[in-house]
Backbone as JSON, one array per atom type, in Angstrom:
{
  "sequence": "XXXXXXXXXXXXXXXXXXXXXXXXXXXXXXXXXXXXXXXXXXXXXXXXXXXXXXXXXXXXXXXXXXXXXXXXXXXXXXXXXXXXXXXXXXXXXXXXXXXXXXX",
  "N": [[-32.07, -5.32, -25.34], [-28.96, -3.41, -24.81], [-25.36, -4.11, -24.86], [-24.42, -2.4, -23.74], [-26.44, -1.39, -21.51], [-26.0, -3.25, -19.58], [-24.53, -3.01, -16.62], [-20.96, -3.59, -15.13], [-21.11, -3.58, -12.35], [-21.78, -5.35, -9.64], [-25.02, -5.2, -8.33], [-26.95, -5.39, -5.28], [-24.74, -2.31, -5.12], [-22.34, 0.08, -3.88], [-21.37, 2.08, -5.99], [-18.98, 3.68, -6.06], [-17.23, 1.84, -4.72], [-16.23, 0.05, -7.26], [-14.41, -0.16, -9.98], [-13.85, 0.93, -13.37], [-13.7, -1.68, -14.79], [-15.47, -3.35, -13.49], [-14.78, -4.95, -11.26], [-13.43, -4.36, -7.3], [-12.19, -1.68, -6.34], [-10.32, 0.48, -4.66], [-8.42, 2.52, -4.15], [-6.64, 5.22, -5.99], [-5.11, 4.54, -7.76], [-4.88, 1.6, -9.52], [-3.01, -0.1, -9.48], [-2.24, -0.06, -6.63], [-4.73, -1.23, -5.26], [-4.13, -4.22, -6.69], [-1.27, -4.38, -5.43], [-2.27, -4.42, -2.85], [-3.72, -6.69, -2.63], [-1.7, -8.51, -3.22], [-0.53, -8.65, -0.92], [-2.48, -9.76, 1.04], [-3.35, -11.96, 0.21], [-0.33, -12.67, 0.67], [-0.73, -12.79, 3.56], [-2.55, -15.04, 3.91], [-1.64, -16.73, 3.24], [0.47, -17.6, 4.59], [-0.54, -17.7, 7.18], [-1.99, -20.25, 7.06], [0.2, -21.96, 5.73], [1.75, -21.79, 8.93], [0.33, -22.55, 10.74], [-0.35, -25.47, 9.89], [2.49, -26.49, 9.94], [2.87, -26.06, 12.39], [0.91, -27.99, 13.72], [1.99, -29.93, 12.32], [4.65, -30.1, 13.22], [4.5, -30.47, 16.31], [2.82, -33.05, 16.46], [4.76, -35.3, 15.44], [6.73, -34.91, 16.72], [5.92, -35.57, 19.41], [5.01, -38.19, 18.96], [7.61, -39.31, 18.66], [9.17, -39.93, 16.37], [10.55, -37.68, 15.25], [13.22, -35.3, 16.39], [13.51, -31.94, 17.73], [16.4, -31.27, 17.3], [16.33, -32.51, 14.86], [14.64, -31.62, 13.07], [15.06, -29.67, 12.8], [17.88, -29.42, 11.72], [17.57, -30.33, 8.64], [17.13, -27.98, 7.38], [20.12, -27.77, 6.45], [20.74, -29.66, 4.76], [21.43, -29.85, 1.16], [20.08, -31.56, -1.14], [17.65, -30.79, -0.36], [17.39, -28.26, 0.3], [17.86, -27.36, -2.4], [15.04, -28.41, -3.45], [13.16, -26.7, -2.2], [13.85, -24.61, -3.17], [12.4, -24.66, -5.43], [10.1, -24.47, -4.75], [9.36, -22.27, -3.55], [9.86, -20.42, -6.06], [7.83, -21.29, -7.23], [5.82, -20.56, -4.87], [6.17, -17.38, -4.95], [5.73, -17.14, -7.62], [2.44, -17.45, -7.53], [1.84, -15.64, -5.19], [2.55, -13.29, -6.25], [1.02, -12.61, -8.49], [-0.8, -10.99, -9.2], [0.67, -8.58, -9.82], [1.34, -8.49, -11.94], [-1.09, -8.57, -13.45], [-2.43, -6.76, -16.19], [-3.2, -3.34, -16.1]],
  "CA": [[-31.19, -4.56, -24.48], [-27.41, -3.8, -26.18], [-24.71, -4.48, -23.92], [-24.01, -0.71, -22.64], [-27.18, -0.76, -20.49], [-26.1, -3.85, -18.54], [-23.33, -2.9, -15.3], [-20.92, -4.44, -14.35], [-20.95, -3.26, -10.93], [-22.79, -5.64, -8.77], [-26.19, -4.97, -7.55], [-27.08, -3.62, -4.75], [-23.31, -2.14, -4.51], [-22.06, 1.24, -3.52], [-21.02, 2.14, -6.94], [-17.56, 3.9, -5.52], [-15.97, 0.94, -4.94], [-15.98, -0.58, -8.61], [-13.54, 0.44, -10.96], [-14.67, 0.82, -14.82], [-13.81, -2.78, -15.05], [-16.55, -3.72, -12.3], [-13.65, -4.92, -10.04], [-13.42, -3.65, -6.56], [-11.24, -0.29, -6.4], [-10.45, 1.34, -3.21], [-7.47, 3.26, -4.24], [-7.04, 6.07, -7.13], [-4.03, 3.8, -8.93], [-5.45, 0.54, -9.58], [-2.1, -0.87, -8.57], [-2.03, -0.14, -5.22], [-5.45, -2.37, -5.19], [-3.39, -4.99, -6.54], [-0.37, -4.98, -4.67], [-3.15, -4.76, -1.62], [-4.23, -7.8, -3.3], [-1.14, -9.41, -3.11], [-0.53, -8.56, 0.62], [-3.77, -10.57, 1.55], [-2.46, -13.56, -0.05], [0.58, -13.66, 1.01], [-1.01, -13.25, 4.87], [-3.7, -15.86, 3.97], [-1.02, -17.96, 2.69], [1.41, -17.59, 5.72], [-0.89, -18.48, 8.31], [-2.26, -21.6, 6.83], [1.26, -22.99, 6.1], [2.33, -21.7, 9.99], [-0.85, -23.58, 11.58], [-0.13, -26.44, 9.38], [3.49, -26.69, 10.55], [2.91, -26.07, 14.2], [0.82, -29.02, 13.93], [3.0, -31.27, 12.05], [5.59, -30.59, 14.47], [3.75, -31.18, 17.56], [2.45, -34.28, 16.14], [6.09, -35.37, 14.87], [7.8, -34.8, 17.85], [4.77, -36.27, 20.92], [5.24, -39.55, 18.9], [9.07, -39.1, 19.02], [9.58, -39.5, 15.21], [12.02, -36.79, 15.19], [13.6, -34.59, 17.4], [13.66, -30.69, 17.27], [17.55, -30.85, 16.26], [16.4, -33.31, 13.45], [13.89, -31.09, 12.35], [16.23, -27.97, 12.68], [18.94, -29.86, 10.48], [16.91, -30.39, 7.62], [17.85, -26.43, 6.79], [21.55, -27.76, 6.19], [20.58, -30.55, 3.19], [20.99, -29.58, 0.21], [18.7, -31.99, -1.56], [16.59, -30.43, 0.72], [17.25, -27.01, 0.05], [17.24, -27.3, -4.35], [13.52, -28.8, -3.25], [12.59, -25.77, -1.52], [13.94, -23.34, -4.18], [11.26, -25.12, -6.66], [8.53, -24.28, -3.92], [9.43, -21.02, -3.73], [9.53, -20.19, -7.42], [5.78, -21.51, -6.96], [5.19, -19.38, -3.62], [6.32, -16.54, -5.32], [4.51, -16.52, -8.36], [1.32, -17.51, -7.15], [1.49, -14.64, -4.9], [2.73, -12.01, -6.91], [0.24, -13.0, -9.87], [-1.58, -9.88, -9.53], [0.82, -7.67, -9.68], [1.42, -9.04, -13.22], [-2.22, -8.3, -14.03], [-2.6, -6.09, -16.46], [-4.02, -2.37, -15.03]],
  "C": [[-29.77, -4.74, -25.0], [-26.74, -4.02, -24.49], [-24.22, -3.24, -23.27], [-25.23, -0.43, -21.83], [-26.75, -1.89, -19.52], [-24.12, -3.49, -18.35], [-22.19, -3.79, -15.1], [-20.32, -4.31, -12.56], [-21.99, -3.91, -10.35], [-23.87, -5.47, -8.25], [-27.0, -5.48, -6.5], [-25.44, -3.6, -4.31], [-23.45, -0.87, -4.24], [-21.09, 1.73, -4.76], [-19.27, 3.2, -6.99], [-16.62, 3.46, -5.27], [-15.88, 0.29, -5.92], [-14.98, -0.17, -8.96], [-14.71, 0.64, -12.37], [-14.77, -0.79, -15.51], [-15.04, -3.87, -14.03], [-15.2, -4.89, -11.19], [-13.56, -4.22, -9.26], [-12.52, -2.91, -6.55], [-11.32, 0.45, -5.54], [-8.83, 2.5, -3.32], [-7.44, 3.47, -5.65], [-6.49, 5.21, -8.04], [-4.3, 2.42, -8.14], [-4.28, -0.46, -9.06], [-1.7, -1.08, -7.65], [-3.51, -1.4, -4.79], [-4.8, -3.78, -5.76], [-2.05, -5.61, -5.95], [-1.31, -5.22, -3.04], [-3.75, -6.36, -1.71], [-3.29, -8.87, -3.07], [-0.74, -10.27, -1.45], [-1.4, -9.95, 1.14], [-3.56, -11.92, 0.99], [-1.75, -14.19, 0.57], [0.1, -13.75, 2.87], [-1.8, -14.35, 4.85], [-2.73, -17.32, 3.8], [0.13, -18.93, 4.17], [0.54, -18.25, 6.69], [-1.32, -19.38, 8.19], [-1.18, -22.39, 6.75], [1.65, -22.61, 8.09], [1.44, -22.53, 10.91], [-0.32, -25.49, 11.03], [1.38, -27.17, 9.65], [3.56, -26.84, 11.56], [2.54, -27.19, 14.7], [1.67, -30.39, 13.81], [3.96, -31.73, 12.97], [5.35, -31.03, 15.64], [3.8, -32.55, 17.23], [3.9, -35.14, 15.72], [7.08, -35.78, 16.31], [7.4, -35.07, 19.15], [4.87, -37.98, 20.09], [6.43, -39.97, 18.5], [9.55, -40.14, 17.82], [10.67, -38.9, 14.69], [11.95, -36.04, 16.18], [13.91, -32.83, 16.94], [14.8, -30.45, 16.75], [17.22, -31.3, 15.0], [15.85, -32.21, 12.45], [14.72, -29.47, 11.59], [17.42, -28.36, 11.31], [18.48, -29.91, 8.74], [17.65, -29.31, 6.45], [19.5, -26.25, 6.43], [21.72, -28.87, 5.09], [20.62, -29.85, 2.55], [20.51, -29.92, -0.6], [17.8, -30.93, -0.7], [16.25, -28.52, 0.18], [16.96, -26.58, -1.21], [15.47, -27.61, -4.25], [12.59, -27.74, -3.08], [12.56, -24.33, -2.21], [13.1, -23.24, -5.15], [9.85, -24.26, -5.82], [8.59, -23.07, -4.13], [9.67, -20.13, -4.51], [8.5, -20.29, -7.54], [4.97, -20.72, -6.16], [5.49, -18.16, -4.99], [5.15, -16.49, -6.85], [3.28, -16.44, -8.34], [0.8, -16.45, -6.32], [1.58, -13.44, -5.42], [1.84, -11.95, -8.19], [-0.35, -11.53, -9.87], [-0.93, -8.73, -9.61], [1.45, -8.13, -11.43], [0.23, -8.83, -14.22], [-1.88, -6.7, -14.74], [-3.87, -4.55, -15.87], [-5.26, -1.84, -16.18]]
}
């Protein structure tokens, strides 16, 4: 068997949503599937850090650790803030990766 009889569209799929690359494709310009792509990231990404915060703070602030101004101040360090510009050089490309993918 050469390699043009085997798919690569999944089986059993609905052969409409592939592309020619056997990647799912739900829109005509393959880049709107990847910026859709990115979307879903960055919501997947958002609500795991916002759960993960909500807790910390709860927990943070019921065993009186810090105090909601403390926590609020933070956003006026600037150690604090050069720290956060690194993260978010990291957020950012990690979410935008696919729109970097070649189409």
């Amino acid at each position: 068997m050469s390699t043009d009889d085997v798919s690569v569209v999944p089986e059993p799929s609905a052969r409409g949503y592939y592309g020619p690359d056997g990647q799912p494709q739900f829109f005509s310009d393959p880049a709107m599937d990847r910026f859709v792509s990115v979307l879903v990231k960055i919501t997947q990404e958002l609500w795991v850090v916002s759960e993960r915060l909500d807790g910390l703070e709860r927990l943070v602030i019921s065993k009186g650790l810090v105090t909601r101004a403390e926590l609020d101040a933070l956003g006026n360090d600037p150690a604090v803030n050069a720290e956060r510009d690194q993260m978010l050089m990291a957020y950012v490309h990690r979410t935008l990766a696919a729109l970097r993918e070649p189409s």
